[in-house]
N, C-alpha and C positions, 0 to 999 in steps of 0.2 A: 791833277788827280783824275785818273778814268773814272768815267761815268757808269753807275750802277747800271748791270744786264740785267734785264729781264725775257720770259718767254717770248715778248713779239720784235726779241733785237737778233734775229735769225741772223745777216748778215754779220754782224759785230761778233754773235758766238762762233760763229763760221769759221771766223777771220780767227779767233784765239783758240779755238780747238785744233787747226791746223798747224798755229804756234806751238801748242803743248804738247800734240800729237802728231807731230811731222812723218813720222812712220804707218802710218794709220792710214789705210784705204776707206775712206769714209761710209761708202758702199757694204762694207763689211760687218759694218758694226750693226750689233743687236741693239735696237732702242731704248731695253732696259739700260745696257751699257750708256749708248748715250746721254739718257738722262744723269745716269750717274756724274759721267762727263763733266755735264754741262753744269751738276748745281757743286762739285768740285771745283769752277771756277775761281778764283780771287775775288771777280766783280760781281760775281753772279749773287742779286740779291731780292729774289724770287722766292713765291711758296714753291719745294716743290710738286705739291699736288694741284697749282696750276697747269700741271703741262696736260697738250693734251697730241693723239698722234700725228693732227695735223701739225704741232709745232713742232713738234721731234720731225717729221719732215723736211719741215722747212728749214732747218736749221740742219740737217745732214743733208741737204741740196746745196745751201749757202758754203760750206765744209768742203763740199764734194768740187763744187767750182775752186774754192782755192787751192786744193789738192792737184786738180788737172793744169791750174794755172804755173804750180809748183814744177809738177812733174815732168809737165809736156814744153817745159820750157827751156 
């Protein structure tokens, strides 16, 4: 059973929003979006009005790496 996401598992949402979103230039998205994104999850089992824009950051940087890791490969 995967283990509950919350807002400071940047890497991990990273990693599943590129799964879900395979077409998605991570860079593109608007933050609202991404939050949406993120608490659409399966595991995702956060408040979402914990987030805050550093986390949205952080987690469309973690995203953005698997994207290029995807792409440029």
């Amino acid at each position: 059973m995967p283990k509950p996401l919350n807002w400071n598992d940047a890497e991990d949402i990273g990693i599943e929003l590129s799964e879900q979103h395979p077409e998605i230039d991570p860079l593109t998205v608007r933050f609202t979006d991404l939050h949406r994104y993120v608490t659409e999850l399966p595991d995702f089992k956060d408040e979402p009005a914990k987030s805050s824009e550093g986390k949205l950051e952080a987690i469309q940087m973690a995203w953005h790496e698997e994207y290029k890791d995807r792409t440029q490969a």
